[in-house]
SESE-571120 format. One record per residue: x, y, z of N, C-alpha, C, O, CB in turn; residue in three letters. Coordinates in steps of 0.2 Angstrom, whole numbers, padded with zeros to 4 digits, always signed. Glycine has a CB too. Layout:
BEGIN
XYZXYZXYZXYZXYZAla ...
***
This chain:
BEGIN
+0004-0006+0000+0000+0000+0000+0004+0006+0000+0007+0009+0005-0005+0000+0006Unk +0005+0009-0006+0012+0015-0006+0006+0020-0003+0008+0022+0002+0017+0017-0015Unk +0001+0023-0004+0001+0028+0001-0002+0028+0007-0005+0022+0008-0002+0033-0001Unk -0003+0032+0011-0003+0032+0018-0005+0038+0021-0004+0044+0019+0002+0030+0021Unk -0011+0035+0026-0013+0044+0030-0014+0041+0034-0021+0041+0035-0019+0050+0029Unk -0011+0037+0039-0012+0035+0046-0006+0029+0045-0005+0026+0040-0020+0033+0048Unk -0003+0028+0053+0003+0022+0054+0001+0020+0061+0000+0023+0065+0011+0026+0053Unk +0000+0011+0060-0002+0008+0068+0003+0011+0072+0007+0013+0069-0002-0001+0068Unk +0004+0011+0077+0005+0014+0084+0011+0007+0082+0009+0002+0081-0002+0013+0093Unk +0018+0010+0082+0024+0004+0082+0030+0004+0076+0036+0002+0076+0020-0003+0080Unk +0025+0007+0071+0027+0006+0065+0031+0014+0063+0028+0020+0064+0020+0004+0061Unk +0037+0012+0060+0043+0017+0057+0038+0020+0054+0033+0016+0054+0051+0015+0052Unk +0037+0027+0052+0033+0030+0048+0035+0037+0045+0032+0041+0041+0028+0030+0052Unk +0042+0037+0048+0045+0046+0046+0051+0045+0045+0055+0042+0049+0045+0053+0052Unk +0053+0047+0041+0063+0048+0040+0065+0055+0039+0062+0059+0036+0066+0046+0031Unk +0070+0057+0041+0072+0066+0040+0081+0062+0040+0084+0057+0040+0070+0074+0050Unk +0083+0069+0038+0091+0068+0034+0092+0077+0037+0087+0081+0037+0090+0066+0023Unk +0098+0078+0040+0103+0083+0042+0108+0085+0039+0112+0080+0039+0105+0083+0048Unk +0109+0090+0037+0115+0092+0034+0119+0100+0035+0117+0104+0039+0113+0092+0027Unk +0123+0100+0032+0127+0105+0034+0125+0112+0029+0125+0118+0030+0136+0102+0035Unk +0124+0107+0022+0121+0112+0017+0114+0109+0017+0114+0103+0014+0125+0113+0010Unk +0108+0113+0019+0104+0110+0015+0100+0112+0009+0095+0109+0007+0101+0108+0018Unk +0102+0118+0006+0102+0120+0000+0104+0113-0007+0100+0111-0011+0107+0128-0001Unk +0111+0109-0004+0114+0108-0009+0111+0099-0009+0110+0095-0013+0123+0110-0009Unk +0109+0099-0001+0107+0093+0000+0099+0092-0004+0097+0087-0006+0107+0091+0008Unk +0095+0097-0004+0089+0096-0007+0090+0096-0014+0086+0092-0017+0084+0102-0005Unk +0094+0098-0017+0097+0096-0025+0099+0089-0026+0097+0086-0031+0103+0099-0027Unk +0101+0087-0021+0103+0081-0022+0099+0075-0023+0099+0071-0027+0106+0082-0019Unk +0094+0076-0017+0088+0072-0017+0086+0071-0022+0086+0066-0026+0084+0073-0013Unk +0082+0078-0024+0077+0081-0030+0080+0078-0034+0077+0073-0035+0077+0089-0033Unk +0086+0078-0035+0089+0075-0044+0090+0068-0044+0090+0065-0049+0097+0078-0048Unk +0091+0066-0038+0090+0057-0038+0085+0054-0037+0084+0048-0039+0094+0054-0034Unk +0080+0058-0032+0071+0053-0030+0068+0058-0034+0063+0055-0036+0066+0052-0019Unk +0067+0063-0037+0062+0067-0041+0057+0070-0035+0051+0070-0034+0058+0061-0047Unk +0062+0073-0030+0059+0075-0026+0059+0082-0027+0063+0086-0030+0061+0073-0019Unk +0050+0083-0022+0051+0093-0022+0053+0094-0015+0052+0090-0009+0043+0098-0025Unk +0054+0098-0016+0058+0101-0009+0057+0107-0006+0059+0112-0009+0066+0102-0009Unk +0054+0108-0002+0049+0116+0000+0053+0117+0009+0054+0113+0012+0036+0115+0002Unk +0054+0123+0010+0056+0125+0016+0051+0129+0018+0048+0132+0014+0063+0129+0017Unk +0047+0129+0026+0045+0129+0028+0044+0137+0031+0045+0137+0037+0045+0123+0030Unk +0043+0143+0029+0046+0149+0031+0046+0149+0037+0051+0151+0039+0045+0154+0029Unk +0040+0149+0042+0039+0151+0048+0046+0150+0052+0050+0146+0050+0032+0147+0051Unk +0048+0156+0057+0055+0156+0061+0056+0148+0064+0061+0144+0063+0054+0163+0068Unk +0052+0147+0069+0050+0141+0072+0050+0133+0069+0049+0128+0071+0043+0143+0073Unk +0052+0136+0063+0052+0130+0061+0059+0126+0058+0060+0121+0056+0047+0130+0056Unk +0063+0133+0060+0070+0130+0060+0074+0129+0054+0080+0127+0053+0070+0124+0061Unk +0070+0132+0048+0072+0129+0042+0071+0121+0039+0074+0120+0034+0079+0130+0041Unk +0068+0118+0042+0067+0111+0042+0062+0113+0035+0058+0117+0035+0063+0107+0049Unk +0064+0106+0030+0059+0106+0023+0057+0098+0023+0059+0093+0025+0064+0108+0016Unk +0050+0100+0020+0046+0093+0020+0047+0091+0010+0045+0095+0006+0037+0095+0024Unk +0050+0084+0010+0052+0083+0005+0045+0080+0001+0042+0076+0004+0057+0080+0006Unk +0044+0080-0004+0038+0079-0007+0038+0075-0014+0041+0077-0019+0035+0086-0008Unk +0035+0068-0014+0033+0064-0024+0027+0064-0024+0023+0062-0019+0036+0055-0025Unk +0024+0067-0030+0018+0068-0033+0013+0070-0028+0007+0068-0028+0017+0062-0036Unk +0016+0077-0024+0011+0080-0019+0014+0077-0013+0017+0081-0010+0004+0079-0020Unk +0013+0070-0010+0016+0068-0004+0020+0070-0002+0024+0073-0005+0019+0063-0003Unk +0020+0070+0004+0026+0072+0008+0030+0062+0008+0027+0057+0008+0023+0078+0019Unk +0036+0064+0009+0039+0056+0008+0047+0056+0015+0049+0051+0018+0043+0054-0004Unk +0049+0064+0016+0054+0062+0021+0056+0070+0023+0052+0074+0020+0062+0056+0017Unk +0060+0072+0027+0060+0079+0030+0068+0079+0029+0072+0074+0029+0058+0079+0040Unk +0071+0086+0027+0077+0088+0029+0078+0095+0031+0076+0100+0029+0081+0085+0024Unk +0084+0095+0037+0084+0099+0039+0092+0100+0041+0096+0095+0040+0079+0098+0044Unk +0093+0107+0043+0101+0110+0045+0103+0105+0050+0100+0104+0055+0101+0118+0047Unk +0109+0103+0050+0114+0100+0056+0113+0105+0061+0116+0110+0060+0122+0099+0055Unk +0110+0104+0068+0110+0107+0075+0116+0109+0077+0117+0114+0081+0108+0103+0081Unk +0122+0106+0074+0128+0108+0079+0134+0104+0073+0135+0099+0069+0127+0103+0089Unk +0137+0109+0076+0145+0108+0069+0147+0100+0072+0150+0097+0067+0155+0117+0071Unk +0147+0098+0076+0148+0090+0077+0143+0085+0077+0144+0079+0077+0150+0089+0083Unk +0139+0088+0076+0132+0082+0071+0135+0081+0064+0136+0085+0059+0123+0087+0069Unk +0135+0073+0065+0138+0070+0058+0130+0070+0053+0125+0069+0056+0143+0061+0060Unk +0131+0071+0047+0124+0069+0043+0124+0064+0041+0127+0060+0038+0123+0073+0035Unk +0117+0063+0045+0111+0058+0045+0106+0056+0043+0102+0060+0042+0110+0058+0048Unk +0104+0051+0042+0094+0048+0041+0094+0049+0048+0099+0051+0051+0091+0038+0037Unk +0089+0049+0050+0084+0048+0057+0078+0043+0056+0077+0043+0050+0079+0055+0059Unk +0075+0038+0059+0071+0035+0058+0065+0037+0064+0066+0039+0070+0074+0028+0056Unk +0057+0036+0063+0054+0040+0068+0048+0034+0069+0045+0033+0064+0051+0048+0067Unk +0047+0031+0074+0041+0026+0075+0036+0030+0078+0036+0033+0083+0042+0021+0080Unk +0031+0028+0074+0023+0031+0077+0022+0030+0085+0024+0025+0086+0017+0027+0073Unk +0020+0033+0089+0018+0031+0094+0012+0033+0097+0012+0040+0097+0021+0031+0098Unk +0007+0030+0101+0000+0032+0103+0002+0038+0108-0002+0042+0107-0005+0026+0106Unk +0006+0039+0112+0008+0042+0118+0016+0045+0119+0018+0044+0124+0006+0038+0123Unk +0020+0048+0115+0026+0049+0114+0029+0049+0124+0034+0047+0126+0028+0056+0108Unk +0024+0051+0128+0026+0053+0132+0028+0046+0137+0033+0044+0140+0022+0059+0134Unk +0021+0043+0136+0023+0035+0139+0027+0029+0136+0027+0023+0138+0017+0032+0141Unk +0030+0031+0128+0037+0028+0126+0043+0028+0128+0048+0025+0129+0038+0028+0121Unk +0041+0036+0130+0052+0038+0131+0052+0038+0139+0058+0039+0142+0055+0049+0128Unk +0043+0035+0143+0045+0032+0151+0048+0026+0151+0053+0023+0155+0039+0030+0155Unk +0043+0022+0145+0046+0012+0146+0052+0015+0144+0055+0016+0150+0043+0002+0138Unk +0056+0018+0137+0063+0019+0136+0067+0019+0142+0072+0015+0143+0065+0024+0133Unk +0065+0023+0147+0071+0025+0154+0069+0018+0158+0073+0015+0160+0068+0035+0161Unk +0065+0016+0159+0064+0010+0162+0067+0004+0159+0071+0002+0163+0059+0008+0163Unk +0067+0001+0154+0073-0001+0149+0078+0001+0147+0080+0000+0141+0071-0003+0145Unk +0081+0003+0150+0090+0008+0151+0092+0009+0144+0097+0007+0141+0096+0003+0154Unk +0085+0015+0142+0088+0019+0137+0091+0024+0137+0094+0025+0142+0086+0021+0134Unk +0092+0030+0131+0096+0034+0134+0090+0042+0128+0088+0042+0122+0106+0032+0131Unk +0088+0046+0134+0084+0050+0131+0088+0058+0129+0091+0061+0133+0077+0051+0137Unk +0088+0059+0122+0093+0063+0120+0089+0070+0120+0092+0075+0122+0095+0061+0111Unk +0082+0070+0120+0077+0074+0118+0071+0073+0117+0068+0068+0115+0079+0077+0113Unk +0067+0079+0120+0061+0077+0122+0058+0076+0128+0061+0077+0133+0059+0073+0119Unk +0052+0074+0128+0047+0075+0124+0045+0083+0123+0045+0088+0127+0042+0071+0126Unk +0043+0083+0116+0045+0088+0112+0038+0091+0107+0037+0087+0102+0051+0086+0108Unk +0034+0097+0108+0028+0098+0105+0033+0101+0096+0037+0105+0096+0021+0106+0110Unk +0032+0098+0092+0033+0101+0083+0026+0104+0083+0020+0101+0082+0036+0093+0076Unk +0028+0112+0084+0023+0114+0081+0015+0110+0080+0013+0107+0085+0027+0115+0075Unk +0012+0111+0075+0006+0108+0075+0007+0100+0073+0003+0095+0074+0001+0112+0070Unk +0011+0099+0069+0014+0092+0067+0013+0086+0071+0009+0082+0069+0021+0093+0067Unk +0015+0086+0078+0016+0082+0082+0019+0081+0089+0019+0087+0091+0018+0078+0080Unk +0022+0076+0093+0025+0078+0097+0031+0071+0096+0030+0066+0094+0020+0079+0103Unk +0036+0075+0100+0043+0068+0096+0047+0068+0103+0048+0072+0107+0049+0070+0087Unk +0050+0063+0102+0056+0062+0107+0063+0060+0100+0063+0059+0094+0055+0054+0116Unk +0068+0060+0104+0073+0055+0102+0079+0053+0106+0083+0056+0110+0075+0058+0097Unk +0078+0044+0105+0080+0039+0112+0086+0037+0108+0087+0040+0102+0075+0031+0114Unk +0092+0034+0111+0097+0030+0111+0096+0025+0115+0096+0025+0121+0103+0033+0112Unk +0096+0018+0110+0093+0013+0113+0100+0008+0116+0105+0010+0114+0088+0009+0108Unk +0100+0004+0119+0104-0001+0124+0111-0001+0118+0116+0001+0121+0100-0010+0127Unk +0110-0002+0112+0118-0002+0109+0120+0001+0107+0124+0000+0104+0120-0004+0106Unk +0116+0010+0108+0120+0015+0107+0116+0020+0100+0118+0026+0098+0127+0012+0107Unk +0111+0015+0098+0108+0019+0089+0106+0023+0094+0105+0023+0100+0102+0016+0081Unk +0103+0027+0087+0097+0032+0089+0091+0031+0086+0090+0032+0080+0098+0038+0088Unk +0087+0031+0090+0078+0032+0087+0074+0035+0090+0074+0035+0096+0073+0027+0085Unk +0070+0038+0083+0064+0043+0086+0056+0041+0086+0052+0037+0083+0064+0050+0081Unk +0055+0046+0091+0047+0044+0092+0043+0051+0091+0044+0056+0093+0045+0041+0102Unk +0038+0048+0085+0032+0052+0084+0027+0051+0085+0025+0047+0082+0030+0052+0080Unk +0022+0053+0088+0015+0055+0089+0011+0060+0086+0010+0066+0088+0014+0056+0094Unk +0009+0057+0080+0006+0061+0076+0002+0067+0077+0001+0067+0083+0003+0057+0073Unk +0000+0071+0076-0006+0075+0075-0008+0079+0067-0011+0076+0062-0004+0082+0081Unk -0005+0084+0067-0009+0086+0058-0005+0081+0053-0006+0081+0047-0007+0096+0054Unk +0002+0078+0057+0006+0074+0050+0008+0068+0052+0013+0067+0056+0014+0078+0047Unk +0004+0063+0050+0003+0055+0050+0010+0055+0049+0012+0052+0054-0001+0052+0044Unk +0014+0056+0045+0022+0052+0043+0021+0052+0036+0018+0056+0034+0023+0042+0046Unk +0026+0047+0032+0024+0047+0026+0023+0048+0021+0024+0042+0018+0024+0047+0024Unk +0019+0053+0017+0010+0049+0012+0012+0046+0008+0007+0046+0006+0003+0054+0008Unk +0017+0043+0003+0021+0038+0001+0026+0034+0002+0031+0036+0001+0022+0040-0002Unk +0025+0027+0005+0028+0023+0003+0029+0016-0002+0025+0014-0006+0028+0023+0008Unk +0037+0014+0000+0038+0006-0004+0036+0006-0013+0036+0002-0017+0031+0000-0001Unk +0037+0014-0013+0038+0014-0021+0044+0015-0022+0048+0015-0017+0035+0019-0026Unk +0046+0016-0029+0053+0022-0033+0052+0028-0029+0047+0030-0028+0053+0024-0042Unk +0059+0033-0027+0060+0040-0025+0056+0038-0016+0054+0044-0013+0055+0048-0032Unk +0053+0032-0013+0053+0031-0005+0055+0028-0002+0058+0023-0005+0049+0029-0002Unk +0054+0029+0005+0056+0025+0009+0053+0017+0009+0047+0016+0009+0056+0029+0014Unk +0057+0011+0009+0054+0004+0008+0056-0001+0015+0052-0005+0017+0058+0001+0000Unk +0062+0001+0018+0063-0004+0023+0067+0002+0029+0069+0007+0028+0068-0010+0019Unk +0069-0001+0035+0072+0001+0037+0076-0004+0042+0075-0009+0045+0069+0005+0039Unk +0082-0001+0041+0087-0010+0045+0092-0008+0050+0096-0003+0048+0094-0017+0038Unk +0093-0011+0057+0097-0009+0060+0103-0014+0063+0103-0019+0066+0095-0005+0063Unk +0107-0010+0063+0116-0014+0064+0118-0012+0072+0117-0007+0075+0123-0011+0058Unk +0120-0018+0073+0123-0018+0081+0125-0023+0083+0124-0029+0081+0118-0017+0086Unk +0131-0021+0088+0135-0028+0092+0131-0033+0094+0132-0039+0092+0138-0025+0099Unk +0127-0032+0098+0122-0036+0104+0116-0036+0099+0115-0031+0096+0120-0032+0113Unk +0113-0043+0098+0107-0042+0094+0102-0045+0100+0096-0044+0099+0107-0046+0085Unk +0103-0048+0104+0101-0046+0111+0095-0040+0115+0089-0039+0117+0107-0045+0113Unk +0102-0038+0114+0100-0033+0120+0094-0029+0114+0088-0028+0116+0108-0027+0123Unk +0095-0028+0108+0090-0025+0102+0082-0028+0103+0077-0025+0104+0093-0028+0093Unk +0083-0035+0103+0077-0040+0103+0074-0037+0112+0068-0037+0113+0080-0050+0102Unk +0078-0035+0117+0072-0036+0122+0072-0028+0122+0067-0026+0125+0073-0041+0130Unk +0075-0023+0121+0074-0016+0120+0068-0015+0117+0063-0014+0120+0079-0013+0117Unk +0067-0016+0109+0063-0014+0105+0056-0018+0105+0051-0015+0104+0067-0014+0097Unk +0057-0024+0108+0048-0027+0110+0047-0024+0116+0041-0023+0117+0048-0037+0112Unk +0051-0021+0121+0046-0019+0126+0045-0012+0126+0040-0010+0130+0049-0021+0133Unk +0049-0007+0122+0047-0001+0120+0043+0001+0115+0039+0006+0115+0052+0001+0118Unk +0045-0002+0111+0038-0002+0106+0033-0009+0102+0030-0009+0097+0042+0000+0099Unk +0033-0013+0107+0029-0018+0108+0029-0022+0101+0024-0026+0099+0023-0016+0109Unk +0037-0022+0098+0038-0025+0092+0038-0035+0094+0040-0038+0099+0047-0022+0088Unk +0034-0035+0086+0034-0043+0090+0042-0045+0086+0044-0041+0082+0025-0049+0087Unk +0045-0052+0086+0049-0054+0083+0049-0063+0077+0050-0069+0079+0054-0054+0088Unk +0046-0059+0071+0044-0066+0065+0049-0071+0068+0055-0070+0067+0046-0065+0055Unk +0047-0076+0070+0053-0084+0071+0055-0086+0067+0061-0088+0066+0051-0090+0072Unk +0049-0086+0061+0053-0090+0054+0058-0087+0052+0063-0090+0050+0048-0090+0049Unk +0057-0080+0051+0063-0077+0046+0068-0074+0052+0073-0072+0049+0059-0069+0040Unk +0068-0073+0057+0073-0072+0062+0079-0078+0064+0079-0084+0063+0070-0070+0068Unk +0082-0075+0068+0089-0081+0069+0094-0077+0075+0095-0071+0076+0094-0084+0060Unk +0098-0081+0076+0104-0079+0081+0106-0072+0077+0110-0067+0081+0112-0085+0082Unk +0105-0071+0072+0112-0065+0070+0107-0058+0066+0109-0053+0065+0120-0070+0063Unk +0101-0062+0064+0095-0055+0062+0089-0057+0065+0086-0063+0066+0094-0053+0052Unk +0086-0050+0066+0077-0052+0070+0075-0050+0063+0079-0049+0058+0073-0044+0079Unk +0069-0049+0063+0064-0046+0057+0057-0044+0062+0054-0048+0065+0061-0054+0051Unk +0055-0036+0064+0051-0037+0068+0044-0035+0066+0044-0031+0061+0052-0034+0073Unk +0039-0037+0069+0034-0035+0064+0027-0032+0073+0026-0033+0079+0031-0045+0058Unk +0024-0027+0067+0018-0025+0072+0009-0028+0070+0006-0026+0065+0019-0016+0072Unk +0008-0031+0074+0002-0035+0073+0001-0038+0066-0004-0038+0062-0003-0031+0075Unk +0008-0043+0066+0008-0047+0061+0010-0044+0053+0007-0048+0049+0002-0049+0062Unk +0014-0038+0052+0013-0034+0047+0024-0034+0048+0028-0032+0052+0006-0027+0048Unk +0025-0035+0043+0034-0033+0045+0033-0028+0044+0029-0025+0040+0041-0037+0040Unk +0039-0023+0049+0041-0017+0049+0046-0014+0046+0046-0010+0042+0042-0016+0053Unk +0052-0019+0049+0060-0018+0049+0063-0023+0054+0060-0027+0058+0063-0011+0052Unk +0069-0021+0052+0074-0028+0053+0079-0025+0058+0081-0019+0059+0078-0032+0043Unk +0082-0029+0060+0090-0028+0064+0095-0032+0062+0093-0038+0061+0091-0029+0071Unk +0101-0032+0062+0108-0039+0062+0113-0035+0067+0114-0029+0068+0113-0042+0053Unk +0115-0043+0068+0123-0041+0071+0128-0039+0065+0129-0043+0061+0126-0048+0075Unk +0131-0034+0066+0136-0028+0063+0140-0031+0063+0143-0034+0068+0137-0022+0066Unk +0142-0032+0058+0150-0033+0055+0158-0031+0055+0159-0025+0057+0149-0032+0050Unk +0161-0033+0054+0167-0031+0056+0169-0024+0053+0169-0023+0047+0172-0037+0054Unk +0169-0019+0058+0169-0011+0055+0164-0008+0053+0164-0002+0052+0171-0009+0048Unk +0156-0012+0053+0150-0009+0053+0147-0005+0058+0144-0008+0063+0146-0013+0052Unk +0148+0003+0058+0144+0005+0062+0137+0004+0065+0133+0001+0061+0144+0008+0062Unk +0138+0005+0072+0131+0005+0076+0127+0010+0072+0130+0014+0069+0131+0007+0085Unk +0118+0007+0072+0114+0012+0070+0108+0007+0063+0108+0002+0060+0120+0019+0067Unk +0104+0015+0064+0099+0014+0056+0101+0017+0052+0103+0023+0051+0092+0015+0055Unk +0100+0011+0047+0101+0015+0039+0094+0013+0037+0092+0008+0038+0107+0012+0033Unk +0091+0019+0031+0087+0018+0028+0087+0016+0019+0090+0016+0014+0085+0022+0031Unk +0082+0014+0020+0084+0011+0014+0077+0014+0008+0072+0015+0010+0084+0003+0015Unk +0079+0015+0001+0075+0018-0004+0073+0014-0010+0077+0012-0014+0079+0022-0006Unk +0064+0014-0011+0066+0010-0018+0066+0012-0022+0063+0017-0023+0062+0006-0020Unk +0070+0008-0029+0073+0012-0035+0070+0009-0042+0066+0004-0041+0082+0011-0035Unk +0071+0012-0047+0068+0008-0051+0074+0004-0054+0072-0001-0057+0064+0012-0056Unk +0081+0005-0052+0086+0002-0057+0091+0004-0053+0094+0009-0054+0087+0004-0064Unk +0094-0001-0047+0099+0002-0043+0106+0003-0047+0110+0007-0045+0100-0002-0036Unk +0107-0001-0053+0114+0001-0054+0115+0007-0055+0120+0010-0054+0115-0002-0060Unk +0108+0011-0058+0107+0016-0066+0108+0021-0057+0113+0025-0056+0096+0016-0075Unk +0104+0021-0051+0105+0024-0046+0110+0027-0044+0112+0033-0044+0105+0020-0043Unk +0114+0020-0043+0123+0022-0039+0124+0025-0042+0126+0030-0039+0130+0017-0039Unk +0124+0026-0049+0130+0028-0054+0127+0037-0055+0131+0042-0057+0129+0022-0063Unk +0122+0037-0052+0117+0046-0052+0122+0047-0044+0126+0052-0044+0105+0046-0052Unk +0120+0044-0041+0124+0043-0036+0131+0050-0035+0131+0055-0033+0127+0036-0037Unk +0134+0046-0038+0142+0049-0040+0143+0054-0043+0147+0058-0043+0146+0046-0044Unk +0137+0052-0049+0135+0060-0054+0134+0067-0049+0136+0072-0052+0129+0059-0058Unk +0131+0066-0045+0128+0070-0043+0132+0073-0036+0130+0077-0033+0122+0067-0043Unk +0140+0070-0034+0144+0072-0030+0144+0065-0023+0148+0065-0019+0141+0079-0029Unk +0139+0061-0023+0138+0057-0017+0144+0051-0018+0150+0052-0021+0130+0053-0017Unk +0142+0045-0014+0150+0039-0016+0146+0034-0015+0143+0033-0009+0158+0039-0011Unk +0146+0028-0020+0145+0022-0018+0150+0019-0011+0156+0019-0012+0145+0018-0026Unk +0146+0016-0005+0150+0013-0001+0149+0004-0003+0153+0000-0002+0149+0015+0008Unk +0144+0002-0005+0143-0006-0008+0142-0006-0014+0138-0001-0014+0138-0010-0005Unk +0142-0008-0018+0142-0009-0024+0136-0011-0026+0135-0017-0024+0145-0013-0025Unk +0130-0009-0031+0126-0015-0031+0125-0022-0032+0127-0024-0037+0125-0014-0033Unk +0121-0026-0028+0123-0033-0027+0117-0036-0028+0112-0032-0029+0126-0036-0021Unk +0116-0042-0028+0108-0043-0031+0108-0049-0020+0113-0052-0018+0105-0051-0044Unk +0101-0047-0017+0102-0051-0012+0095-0050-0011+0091-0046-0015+0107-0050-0006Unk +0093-0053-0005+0087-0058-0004+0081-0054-0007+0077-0057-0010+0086-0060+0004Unk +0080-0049-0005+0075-0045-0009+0076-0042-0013+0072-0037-0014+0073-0042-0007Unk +0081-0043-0017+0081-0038-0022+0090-0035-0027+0096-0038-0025+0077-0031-0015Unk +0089-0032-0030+0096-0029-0029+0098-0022-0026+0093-0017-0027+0098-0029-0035Unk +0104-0020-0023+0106-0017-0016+0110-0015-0018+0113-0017-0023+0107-0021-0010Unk +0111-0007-0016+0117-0004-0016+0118+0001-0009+0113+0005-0008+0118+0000-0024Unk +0124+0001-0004+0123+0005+0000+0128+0013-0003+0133+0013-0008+0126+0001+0006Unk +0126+0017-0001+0127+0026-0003+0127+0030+0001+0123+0029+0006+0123+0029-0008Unk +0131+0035+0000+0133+0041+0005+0130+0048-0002+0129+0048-0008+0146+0041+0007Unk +0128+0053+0004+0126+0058-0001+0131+0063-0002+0134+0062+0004+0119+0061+0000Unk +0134+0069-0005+0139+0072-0004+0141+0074+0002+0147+0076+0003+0139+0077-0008Unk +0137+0074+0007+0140+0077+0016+0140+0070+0020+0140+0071+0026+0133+0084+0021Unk +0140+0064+0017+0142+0060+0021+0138+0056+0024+0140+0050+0026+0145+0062+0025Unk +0129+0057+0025+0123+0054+0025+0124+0047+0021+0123+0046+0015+0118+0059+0022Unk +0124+0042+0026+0123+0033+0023+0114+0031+0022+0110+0030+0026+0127+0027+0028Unk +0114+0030+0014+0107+0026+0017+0107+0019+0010+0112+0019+0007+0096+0034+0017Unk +0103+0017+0009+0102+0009+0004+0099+0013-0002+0097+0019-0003+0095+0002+0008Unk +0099+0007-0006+0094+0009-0013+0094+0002-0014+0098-0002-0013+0097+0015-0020Unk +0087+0001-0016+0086-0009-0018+0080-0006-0026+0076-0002-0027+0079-0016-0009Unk +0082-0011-0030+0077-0012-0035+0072-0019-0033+0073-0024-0037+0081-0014-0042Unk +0068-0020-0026+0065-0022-0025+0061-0030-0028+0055-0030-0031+0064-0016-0026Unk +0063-0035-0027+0058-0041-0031+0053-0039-0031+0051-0034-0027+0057-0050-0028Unk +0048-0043-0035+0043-0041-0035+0038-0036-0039+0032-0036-0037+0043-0041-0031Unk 
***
């Protein structure tokens, strides 16, 4: 179901991206997802821009807070009460970076650092549900996260956000988690040099023809495209250093 105007209580549902330019970062996007890119004038709003495919809004980007904020995806889980998520978080020895937090008429958000050190954010909707396109070309399709302990991930993320964990398609070294029976996102245990954290990931119509706009456009292929279980895959950096996926999608 690529559009959307509502997300179950659990479920990733927002992405934003920080930069140091974001004049040069909204070019970038634009010329690689066919995205429009509107900055939001009001003072209050920070310069944060809501990125848009065929009217949708599909992902947020906004200026780096602070000259040591490396550029980033963010990923944001819906939640019915942002205020009684980021409690279970302190009770399950998280780490609360910010928040809880009114955005304007938008919503209300925190953002946690969970037991192995990522970061994720919590939404509670109000005028903006999260994505109104997903799981096409120029959106967001998956989201996957890497860590030491896949442990400590599995009893964090079920009691925080009441993720369940698929048996079938999980195992010692990746979960797959799903919310009332619907997959979400995934985790594994991180590889040798793989940072802690989420990456998100984008579907493409042709990940090779992708990468290769990629580079054109000033960014750097860091994986190559490869063809794997879903699909074919390429991991990428955007010119300021932002990592996220691109898959040509089975199916």
């Amino acid at each position: 179901m690529p559009e959307r105007t509502e997300y179950t209580p659990g479920t990733p549902s927002w992405i934003d991206v920080n930069s140091p330019e974001p004049d040069a970062a909204a070019a970038f996007y634009g010329a690689l997802f066919g995205w429009s890119v509107e900055a939001d004038d009001r003072p209050e709003a920070g310069g944060y821009r809501i990125c848009t495919l065929r009217g949708k809004s599909v992902a947020g980007l906004g200026p780096s807070m602070s000259p040591d904020a490396p550029p980033s995806w963010s990923v944001y889980v819906t939640a019915a009460d942002a205020d009684a998520t980021v409690s279970r978080a302190e009770i399950h020895n998280g780490t609360i970076v910010a928040g809880p937090m009114d955005v304007l008429d938008a919503g209300r958000m925190a953002v946690l650092q969970d037991t192995n050190g990522a970061f994720i954010s919590v939404w509670q909707p109000r005028s903006h549900p999260g994505a109104g396109l997903v799981n096409e070309p120029g959106t967001f399709c998956w989201n996957e996260l890497a860590v030491p302990d896949i442990r400590r991930a599995h009893e964090f993320y079920t009691a925080v956000f009441g993720w369940d964990v698929d048996p079938e398609l999980s195992s010692d070294s990746a979960l797959f988690f799903n919310v009332e029976g619907q997959l979400v996102c995934g985790a594994h245990l991180a590889g040798e040099g793989e940072p802690t954290g989420w990456t998100v990931w984008f579907a493409v119509e042709d990940c090779d023809a992708s990468a290769a706009k990629v580079t054109e456009l000033g960014g750097a292929v860091a994986m190559p495209p490869s063809d794997i279980d879903f699909g074919r895959a390429a991991v990428v950096t955007d010119p300021h250093g932002a990592v996220f996926g691109i898959a040509k999608l089975k199916g």
